[in-house]
Backbone and ligand atoms as CSV (ligand in chain L), in Angstrom:
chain,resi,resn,atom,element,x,y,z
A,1,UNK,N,N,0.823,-1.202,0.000
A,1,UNK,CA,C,0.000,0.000,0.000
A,1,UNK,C,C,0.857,1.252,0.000
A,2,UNK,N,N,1.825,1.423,1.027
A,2,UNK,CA,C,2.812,2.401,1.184
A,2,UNK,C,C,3.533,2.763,-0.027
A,3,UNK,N,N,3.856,1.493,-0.782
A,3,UNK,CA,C,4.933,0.870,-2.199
A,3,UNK,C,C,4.079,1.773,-2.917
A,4,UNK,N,N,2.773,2.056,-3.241
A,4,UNK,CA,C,1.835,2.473,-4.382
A,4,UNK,C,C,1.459,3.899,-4.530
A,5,UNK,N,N,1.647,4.287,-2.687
A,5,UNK,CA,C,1.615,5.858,-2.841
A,5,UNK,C,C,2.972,6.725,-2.693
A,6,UNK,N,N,4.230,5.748,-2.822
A,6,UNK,CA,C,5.632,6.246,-2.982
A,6,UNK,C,C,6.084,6.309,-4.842
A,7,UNK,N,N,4.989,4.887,-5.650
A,7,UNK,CA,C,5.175,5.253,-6.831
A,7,UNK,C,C,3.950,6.654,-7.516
A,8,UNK,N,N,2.822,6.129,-6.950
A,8,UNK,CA,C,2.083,7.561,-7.196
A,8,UNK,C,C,2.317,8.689,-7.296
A,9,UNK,N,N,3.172,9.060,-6.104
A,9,UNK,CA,C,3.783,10.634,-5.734
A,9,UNK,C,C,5.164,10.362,-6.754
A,10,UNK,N,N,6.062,9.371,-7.303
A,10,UNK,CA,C,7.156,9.481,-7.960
A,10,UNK,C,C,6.262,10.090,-9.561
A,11,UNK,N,N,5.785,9.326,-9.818
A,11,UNK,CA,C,4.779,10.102,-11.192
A,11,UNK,C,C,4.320,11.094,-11.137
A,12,UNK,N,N,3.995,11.924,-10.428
A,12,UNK,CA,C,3.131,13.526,-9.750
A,12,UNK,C,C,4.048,13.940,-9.948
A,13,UNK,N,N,5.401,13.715,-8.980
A,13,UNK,CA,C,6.711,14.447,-9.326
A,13,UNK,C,C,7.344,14.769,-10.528
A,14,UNK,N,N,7.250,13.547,-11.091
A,14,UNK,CA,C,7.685,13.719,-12.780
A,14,UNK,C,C,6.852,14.436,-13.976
A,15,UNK,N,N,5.694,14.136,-13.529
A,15,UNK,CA,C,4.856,14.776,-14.756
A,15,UNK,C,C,5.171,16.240,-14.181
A,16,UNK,N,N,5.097,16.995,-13.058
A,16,UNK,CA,C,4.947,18.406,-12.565
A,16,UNK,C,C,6.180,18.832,-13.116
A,17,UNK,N,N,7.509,17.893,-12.805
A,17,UNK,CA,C,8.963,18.395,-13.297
A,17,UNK,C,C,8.833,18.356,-14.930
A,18,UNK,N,N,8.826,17.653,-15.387
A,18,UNK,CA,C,8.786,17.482,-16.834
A,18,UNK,C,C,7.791,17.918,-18.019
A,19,UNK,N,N,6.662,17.641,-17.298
A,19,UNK,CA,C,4.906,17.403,-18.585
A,19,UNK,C,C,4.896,16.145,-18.913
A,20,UNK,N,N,3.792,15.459,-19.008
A,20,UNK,CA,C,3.823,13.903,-19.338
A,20,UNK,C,C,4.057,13.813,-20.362
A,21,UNK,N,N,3.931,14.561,-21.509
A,21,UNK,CA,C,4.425,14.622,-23.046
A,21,UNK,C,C,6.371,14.090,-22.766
A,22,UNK,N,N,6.739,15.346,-22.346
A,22,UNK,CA,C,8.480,15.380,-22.317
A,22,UNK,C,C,8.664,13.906,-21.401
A,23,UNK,N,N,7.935,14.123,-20.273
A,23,UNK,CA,C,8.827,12.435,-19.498
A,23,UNK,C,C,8.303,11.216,-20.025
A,24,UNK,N,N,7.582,11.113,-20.914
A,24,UNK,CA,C,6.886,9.949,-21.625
A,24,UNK,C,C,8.017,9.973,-22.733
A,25,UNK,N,N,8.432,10.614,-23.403
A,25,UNK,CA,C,9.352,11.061,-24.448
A,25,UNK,C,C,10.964,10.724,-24.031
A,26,UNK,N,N,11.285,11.086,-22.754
A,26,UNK,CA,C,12.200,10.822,-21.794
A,26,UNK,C,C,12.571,9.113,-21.403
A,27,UNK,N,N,11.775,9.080,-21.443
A,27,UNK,CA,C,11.855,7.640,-21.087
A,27,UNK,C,C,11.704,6.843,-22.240
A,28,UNK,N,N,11.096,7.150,-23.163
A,28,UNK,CA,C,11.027,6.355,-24.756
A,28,UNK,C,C,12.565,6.682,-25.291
A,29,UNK,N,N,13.425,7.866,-24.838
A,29,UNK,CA,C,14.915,7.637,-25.571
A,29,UNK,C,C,15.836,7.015,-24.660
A,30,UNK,N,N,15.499,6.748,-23.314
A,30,UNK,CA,C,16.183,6.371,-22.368
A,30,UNK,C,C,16.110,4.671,-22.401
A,31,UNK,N,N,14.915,4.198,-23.238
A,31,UNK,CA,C,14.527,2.806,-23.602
A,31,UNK,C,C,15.502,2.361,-24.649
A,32,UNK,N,N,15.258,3.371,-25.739
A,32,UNK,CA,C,16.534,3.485,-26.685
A,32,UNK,C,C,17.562,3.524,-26.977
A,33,UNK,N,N,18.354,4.170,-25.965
A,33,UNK,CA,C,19.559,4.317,-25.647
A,33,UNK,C,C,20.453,2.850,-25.080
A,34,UNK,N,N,19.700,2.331,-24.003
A,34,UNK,CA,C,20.032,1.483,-23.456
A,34,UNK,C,C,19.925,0.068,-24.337
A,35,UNK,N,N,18.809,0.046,-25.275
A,35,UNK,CA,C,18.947,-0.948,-26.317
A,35,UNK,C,C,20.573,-0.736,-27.052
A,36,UNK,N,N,20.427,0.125,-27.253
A,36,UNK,CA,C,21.983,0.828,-28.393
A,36,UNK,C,C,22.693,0.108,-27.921
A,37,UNK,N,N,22.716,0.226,-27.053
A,37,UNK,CA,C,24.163,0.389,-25.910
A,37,UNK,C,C,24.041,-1.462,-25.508
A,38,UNK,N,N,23.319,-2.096,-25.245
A,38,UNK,CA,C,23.509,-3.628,-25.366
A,38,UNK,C,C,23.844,-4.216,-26.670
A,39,UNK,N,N,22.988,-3.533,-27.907
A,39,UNK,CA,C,23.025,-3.813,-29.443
A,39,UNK,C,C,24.628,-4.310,-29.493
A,40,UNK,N,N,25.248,-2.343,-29.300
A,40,UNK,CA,C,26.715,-2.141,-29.337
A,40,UNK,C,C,27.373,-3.427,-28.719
A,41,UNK,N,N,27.430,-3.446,-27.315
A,41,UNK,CA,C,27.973,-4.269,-26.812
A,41,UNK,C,C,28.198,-5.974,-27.221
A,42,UNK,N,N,27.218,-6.318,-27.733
A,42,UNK,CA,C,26.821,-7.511,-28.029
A,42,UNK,C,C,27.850,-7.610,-29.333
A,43,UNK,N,N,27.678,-6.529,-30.089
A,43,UNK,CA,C,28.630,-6.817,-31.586
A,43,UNK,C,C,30.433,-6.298,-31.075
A,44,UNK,N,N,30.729,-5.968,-30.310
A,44,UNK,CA,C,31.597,-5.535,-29.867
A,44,UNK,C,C,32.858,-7.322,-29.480
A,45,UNK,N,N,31.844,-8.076,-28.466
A,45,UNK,CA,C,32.200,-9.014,-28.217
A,45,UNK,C,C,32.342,-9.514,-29.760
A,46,UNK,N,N,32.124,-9.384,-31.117
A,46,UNK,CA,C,32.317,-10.627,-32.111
A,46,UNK,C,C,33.433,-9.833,-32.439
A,47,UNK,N,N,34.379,-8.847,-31.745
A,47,UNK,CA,C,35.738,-8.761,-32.526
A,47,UNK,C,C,36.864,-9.087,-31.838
A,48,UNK,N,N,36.331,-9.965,-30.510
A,48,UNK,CA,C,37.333,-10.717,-29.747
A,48,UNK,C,C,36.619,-12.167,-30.322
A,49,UNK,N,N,37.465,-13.029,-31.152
A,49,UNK,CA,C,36.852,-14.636,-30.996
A,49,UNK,C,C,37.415,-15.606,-29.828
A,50,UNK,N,N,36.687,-16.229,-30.035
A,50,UNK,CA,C,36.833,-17.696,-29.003
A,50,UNK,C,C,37.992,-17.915,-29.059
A,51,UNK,N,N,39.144,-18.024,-28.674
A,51,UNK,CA,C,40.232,-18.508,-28.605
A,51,UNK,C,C,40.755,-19.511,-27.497
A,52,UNK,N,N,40.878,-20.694,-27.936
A,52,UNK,CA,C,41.440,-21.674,-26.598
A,52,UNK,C,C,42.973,-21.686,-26.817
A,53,UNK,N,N,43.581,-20.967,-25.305
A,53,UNK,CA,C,45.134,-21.057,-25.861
A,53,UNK,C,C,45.321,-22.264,-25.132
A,54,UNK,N,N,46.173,-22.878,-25.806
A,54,UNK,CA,C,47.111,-24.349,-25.366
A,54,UNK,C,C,48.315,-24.058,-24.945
A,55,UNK,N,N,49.274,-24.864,-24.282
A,55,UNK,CA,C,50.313,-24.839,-23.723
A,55,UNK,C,C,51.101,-25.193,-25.103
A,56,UNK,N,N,51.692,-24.478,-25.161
A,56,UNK,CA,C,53.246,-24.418,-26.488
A,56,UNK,C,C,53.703,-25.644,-26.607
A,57,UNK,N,N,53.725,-26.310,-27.207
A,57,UNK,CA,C,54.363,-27.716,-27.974
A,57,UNK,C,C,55.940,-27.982,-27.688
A,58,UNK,N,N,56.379,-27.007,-28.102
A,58,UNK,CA,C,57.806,-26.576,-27.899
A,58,UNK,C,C,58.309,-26.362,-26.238
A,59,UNK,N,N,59.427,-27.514,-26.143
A,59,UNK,CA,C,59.449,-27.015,-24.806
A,59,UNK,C,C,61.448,-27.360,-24.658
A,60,UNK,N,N,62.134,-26.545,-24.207
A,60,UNK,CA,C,63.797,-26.935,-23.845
A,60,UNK,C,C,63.838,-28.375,-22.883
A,61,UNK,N,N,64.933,-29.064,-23.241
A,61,UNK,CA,C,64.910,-30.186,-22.731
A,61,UNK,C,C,66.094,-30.073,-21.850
A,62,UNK,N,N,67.073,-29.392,-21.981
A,62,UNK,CA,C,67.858,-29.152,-20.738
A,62,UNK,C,C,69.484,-29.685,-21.907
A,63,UNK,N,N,70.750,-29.674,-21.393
A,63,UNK,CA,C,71.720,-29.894,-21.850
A,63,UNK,C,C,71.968,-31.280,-22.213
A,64,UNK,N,N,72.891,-31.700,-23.530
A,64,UNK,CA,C,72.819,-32.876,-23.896
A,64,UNK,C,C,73.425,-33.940,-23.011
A,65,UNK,N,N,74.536,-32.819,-22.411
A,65,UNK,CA,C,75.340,-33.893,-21.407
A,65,UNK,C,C,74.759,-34.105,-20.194
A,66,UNK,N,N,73.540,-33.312,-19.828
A,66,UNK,CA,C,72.348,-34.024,-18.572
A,66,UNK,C,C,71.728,-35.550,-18.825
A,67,UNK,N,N,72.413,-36.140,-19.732
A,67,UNK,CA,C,71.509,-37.202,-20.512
A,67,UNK,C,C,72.570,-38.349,-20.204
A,68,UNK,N,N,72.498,-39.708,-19.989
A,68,UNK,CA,C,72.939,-40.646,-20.338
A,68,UNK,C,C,72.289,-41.558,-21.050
A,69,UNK,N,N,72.987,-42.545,-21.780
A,69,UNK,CA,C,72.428,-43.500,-22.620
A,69,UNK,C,C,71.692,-43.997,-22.049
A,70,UNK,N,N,70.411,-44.126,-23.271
A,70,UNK,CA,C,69.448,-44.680,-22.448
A,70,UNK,C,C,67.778,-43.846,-22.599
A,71,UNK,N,N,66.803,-44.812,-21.970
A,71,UNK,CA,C,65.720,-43.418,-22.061
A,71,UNK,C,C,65.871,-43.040,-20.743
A,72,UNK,N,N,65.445,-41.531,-20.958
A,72,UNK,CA,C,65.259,-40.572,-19.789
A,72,UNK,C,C,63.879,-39.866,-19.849
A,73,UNK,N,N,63.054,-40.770,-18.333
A,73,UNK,CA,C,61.422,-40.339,-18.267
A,73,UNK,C,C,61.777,-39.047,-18.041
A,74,UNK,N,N,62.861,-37.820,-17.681
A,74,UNK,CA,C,62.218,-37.104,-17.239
A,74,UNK,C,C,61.049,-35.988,-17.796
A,75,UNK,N,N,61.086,-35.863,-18.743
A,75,UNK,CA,C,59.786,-35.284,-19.386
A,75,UNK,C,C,58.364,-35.942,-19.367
A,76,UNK,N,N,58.523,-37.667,-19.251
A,76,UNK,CA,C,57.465,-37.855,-19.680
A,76,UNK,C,C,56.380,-37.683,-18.477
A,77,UNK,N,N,55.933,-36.835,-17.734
A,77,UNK,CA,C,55.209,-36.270,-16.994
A,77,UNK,C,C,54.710,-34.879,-17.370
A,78,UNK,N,N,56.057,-33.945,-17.512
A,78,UNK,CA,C,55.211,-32.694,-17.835
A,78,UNK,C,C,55.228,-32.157,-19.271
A,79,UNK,N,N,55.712,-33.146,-19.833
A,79,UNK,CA,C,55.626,-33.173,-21.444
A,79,UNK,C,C,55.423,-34.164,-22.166
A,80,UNK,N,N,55.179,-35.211,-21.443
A,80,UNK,CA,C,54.813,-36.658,-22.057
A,80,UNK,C,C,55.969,-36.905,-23.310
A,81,UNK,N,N,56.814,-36.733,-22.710
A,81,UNK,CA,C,57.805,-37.333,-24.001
A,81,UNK,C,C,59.326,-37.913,-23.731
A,82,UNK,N,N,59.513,-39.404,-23.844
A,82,UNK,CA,C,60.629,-39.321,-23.961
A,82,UNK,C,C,61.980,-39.093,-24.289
A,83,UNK,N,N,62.829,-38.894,-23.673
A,83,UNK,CA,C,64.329,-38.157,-24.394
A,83,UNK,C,C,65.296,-39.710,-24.278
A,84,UNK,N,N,65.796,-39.729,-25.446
A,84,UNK,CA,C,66.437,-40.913,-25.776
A,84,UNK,C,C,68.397,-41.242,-26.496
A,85,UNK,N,N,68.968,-41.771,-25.354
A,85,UNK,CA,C,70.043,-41.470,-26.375
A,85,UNK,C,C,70.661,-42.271,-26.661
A,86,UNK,N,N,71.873,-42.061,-27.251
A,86,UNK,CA,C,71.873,-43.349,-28.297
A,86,UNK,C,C,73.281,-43.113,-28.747
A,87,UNK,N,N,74.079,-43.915,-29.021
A,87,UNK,CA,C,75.854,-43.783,-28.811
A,87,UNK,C,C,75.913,-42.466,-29.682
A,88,UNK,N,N,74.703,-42.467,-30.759
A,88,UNK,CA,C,75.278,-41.559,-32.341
A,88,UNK,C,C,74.449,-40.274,-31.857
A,89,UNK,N,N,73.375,-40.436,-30.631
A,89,UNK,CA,C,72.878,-39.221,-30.946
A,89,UNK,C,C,71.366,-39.302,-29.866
A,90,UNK,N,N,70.668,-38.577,-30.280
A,90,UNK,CA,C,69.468,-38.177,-29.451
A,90,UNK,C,C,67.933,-38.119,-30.707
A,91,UNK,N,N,67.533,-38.798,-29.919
A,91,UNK,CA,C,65.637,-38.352,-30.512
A,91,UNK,C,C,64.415,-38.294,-29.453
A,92,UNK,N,N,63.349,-38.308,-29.842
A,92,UNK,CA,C,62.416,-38.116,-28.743
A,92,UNK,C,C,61.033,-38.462,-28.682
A,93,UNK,N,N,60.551,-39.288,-28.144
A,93,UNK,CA,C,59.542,-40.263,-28.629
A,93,UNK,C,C,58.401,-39.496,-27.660
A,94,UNK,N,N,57.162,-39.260,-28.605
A,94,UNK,CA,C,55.887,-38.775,-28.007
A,94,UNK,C,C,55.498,-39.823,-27.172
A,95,UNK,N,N,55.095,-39.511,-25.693
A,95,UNK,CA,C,54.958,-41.119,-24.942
A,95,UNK,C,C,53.409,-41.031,-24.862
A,96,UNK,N,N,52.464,-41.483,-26.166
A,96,UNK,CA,C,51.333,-41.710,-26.608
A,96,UNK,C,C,50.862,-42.396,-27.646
A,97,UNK,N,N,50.363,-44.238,-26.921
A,97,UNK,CA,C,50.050,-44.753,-27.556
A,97,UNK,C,C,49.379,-44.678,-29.177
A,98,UNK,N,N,50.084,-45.510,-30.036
A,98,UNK,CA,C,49.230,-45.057,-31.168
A,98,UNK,C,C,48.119,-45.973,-31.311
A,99,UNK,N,N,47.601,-46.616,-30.506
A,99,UNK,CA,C,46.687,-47.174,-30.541
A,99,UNK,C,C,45.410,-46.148,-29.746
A,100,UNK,N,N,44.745,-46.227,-28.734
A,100,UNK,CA,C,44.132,-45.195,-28.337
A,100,UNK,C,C,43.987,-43.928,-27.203
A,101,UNK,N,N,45.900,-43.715,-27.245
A,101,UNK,CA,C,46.282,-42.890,-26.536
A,101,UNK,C,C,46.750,-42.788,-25.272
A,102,UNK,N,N,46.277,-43.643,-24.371
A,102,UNK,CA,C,47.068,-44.163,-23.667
A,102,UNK,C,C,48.724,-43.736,-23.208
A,103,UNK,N,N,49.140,-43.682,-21.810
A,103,UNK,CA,C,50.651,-43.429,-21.829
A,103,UNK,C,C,51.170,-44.859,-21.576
A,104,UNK,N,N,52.575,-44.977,-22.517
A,104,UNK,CA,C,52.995,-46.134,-22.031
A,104,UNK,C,C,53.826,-45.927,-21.026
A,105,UNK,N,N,54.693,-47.209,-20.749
A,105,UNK,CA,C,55.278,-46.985,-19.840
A,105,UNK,C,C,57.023,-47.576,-19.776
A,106,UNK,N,N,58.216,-47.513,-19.436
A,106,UNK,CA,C,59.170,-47.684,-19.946
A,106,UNK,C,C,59.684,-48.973,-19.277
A,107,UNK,N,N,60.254,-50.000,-19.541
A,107,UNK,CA,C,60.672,-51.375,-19.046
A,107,UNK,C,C,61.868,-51.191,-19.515
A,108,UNK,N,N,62.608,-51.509,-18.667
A,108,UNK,CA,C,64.435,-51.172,-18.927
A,108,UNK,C,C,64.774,-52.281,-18.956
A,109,UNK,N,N,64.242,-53.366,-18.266
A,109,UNK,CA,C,64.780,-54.582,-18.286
A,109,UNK,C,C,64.059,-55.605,-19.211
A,110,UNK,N,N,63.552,-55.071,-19.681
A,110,UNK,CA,C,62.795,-55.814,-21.181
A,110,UNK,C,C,63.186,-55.118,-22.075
A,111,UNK,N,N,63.700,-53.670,-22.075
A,111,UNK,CA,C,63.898,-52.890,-23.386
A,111,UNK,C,C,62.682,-52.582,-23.855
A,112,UNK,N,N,61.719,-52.529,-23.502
A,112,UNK,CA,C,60.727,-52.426,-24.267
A,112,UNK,C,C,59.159,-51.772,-23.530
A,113,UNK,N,N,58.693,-50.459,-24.233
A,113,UNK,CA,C,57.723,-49.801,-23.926
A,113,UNK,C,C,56.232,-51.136,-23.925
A,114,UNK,N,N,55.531,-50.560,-22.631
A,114,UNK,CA,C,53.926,-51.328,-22.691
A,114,UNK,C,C,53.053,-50.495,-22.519
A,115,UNK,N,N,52.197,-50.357,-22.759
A,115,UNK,CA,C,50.734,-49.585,-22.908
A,115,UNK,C,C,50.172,-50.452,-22.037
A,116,UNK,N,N,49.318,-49.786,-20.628
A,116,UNK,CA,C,48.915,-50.142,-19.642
A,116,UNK,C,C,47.372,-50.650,-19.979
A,117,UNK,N,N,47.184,-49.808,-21.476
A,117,UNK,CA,C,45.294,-49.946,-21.444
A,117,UNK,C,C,44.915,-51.008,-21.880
A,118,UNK,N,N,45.646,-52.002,-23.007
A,118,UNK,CA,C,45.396,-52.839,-23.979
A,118,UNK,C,C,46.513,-53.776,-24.806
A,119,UNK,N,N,47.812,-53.192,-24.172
A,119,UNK,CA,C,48.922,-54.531,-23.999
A,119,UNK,C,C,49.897,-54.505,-25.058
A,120,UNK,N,N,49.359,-52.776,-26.004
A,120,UNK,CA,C,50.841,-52.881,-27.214
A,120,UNK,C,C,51.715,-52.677,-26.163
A,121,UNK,N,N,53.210,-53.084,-27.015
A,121,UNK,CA,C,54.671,-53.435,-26.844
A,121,UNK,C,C,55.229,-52.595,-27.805
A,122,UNK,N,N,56.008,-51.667,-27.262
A,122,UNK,CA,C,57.326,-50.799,-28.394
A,122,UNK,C,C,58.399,-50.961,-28.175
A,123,UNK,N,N,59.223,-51.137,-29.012
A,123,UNK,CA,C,60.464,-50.916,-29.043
A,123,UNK,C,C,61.252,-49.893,-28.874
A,124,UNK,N,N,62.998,-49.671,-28.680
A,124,UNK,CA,C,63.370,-48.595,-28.313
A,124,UNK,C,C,63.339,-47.271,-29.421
A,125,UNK,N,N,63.133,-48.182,-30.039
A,125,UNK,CA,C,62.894,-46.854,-31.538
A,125,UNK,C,C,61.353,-46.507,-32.043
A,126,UNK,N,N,60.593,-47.632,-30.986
A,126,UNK,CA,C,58.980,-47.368,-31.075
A,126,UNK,C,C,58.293,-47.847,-32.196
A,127,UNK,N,N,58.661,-48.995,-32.422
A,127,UNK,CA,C,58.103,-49.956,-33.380
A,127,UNK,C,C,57.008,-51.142,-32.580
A,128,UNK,N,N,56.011,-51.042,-32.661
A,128,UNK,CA,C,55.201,-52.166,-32.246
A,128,UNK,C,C,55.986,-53.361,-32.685
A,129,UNK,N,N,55.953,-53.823,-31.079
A,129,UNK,CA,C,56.362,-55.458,-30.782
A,129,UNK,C,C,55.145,-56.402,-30.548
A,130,UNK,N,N,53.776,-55.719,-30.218
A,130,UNK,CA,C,53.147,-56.463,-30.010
A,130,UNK,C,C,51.667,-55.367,-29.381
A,131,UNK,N,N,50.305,-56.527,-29.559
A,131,UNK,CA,C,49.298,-55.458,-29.300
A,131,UNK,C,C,48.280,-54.926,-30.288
A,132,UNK,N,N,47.579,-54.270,-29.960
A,132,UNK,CA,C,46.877,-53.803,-31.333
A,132,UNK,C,C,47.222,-52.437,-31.830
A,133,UNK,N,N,47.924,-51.850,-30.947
A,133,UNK,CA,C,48.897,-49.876,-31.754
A,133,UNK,C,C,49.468,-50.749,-33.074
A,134,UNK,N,N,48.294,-49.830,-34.132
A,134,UNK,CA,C,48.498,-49.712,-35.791
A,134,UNK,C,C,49.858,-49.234,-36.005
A,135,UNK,N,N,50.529,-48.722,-35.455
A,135,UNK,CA,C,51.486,-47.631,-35.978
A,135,UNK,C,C,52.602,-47.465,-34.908
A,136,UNK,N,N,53.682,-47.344,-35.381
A,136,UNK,CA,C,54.864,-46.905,-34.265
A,136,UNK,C,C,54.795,-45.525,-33.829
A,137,UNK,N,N,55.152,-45.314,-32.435
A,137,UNK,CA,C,55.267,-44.613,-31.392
A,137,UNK,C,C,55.958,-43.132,-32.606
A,138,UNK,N,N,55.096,-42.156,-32.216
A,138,UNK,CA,C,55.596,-40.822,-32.949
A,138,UNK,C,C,56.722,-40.135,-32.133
A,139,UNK,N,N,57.488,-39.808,-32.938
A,139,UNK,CA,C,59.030,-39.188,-32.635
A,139,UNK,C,C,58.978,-37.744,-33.150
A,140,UNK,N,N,59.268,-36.872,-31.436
A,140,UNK,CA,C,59.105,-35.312,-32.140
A,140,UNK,C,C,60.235,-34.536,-32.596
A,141,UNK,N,N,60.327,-33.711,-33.645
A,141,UNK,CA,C,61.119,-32.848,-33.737
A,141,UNK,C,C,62.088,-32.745,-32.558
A,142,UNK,N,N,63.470,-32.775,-32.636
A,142,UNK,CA,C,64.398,-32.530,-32.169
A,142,UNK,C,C,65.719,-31.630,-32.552
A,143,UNK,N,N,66.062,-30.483,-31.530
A,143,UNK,CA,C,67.504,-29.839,-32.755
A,143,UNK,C,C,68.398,-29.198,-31.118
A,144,UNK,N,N,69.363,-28.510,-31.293
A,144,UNK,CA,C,70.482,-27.861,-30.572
A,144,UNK,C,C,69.762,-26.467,-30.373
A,145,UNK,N,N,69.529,-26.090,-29.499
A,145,UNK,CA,C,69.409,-24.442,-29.650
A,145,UNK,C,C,70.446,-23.470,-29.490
A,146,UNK,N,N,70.402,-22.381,-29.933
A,146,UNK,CA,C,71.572,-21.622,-29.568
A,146,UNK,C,C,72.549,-21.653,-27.785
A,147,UNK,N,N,71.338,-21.911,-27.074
A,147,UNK,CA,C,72.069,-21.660,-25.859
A,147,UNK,C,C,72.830,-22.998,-25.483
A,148,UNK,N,N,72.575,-24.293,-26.503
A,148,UNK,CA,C,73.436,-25.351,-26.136
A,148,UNK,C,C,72.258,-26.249,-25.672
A,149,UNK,N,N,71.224,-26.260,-25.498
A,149,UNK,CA,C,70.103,-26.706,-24.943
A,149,UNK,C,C,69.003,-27.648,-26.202
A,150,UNK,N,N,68.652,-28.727,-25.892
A,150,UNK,CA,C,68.021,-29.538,-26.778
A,150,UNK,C,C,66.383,-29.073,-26.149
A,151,UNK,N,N,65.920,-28.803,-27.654
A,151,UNK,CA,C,64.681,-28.433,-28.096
A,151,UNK,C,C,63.800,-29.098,-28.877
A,152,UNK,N,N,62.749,-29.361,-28.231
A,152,UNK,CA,C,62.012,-30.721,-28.530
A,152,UNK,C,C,60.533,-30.049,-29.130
A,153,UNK,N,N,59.969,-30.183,-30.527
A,153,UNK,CA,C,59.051,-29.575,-30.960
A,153,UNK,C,C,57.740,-30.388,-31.234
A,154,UNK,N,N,56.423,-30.394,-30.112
A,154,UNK,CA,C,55.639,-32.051,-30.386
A,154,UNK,C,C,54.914,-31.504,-31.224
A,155,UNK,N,N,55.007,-30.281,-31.690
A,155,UNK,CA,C,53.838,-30.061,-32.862
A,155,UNK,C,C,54.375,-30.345,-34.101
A,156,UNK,N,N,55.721,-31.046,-34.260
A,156,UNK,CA,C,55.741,-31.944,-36.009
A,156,UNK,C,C,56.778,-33.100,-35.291
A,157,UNK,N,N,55.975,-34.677,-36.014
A,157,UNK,CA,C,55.873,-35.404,-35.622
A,157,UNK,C,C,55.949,-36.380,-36.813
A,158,UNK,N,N,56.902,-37.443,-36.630
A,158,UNK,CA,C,56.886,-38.301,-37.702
A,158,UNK,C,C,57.366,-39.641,-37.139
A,159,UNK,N,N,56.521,-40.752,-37.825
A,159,UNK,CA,C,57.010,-42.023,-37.568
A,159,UNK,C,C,57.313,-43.109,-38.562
A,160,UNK,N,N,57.498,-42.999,-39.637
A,160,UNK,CA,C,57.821,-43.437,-40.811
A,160,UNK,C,C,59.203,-44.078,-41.061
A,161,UNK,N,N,59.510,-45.474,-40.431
A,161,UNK,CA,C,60.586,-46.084,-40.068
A,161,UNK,C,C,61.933,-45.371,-40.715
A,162,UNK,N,N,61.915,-44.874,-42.148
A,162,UNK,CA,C,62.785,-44.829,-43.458
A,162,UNK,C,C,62.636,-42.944,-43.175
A,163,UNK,N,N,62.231,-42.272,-42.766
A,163,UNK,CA,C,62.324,-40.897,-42.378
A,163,UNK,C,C,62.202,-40.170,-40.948
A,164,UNK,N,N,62.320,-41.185,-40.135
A,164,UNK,CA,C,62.221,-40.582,-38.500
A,164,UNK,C,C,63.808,-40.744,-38.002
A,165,UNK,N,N,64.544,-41.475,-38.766
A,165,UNK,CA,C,65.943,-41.282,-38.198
A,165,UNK,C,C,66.599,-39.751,-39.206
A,166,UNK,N,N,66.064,-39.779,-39.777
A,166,UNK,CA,C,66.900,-38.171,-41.200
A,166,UNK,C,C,66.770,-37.089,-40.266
A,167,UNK,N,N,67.197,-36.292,-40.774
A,167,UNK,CA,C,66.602,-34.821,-40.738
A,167,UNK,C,C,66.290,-33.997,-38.970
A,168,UNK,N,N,65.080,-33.854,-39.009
A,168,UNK,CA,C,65.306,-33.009,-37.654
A,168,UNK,C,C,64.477,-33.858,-36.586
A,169,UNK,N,N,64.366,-35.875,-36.780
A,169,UNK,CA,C,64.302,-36.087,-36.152
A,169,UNK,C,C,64.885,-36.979,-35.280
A,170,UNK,N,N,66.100,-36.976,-35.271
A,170,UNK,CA,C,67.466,-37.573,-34.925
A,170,UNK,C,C,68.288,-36.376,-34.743
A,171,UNK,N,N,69.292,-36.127,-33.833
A,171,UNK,CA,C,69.923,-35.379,-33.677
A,171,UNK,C,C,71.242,-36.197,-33.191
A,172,UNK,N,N,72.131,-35.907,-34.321
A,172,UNK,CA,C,73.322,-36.733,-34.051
A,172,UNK,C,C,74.722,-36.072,-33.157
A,173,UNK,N,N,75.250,-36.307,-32.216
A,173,UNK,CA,C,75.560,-36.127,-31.089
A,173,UNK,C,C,77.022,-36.827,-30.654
A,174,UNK,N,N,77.619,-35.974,-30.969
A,174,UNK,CA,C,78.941,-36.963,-30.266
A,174,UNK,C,C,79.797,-36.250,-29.094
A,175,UNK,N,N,79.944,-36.616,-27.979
A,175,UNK,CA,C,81.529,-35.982,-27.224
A,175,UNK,C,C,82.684,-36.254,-27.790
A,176,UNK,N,N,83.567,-35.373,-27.834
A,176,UNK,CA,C,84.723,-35.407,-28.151
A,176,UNK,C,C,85.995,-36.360,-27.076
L,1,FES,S1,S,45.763,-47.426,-25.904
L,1,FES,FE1,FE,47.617,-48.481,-25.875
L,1,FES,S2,S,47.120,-50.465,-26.424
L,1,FES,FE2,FE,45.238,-49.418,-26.482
């Protein structure tokens, strides 16, 4: 009741301040305005897009001589990838099943990677030994960086028995 004669007297007030013509008018651009102004806003947001950023592919692997022969899990936790070396040199095996993704896991005393989900077997160069993984274990980009530091790139990736030892995914490595 109180609520009805606090809006009553707010309308008395306004029509006396204004004329009901002007605050009827007042409030029809003030309706307007505020449309604008969401309209605006609304198209404003379509010149930022959706963007999902990912964590960089590319990550430093630390010095060559931190490495002994052999695989070294230490990446495969916060980069899922093993670092691998090898009398002639270094490569680096994505540690993700090619069967359905899955992490395997490293057996030193078998030589040989197992996939915990479904029982493929890789080899040290990531050739299915056994299992149903279609395809050998992907090997990422590998090179020297300027600061002396091995740089491991999982966004190009090749496993193609006859082209994963060439080029930049083998990195050949010797001490003097
Ligand atoms: S995901 Fe590795 S064997 Fe199925």
């Amino acid at each position: 009741m109180g609520g009805d004669v606090a809006v009553s007297g707010t309308w008395e007030w306004a029509e006396e301040r204004f004329g009901r013509r002007d605050f009827l008018l007042k409030v029809g651009w003030a309706f307007f305005y505020v449309f604008l102004g969401g309209w605006l806003l609304s198209n404003l947001r379509y010149l930022f897009p959706n963007v999902l950023y990912e964590p960089s592919l590319l990550f430093k692997a630390g010095k060559p001589e931190d490495y002994a022969l052999g695989v070294s899990e230490k990446w495969k936790k916060a980069q899922r990838a093993w670092v691998i070396r090898t009398p002639e040199g270094f490569y680096c095996l994505w540690a993700r099943c090619t069967h359905l993704g899955c992490t395997p896991n490293w057996f030193e005393a078998e030589g040989r990677f197992k996939c915990p989900c479904h029982g493929s077997n890789f080899n040290l160069q990531g050739d299915v030994l056994a299992g149903p993984a279609p395809k050998p274990l992907w090997r990422c980009q590998i090179a020297l960086g300027p600061d002396g530091q091995l740089v491991i790139d999982k966004g190009r990736l090749e496993n193609r028995p006859d082209q994963r030892g060439k080029d930049v995914f083998f990195l050949p490595y010797k001490t003097a």
